[in-house]
N, C-alpha and C positions, 0 to 999 in steps of 0.2 A: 583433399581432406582438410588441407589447410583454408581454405577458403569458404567450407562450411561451419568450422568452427569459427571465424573470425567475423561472419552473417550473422551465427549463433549469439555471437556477444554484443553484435551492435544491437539485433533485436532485444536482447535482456536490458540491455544501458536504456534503450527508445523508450521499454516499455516503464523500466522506474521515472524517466523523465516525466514522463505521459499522466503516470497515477500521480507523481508528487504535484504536478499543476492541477489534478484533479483533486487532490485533497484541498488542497484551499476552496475549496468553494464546500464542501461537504464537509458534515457530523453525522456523528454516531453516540450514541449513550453508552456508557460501557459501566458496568457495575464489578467498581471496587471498592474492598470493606465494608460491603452493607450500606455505600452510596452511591451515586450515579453522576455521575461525571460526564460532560457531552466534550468529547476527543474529535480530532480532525480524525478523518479514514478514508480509505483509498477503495478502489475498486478489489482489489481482495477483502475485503472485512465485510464492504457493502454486499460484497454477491454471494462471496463463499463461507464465509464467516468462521476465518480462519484468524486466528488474533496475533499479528506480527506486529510487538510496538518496538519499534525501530525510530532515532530523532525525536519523541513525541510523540509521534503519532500513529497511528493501525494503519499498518498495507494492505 
């Protein structure tokens, strides 16, 4: 059991490593206050469009 949990977390840590090099190269337009703003975003914002601004920038 210990050893699926400790798989469990390396995958979560891999997978924000993964999207934060993936945010540099991508934008996203995001409208706040009635302007639009182009934000770096990760592969959650781009696909699911789920709005996690976390650092700056959408997960």
């Amino acid at each position: 059991m210990k050893d699926i949990l400790i798989g469990i977390i390396i995958v979560i840590v891999a997978f924000f490593i993964i999207d934060f090099i993936y945010t540099e190269k991508n934008t996203c337009l995001i409208d706040e206050n009635n302007s639009y703003s182009e934000v770096k975003c990760g592969i959650i914002k781009k696909e699911l469009n789920v709005d996690i601004d976390l650092f700056g920038r959408y997960w």
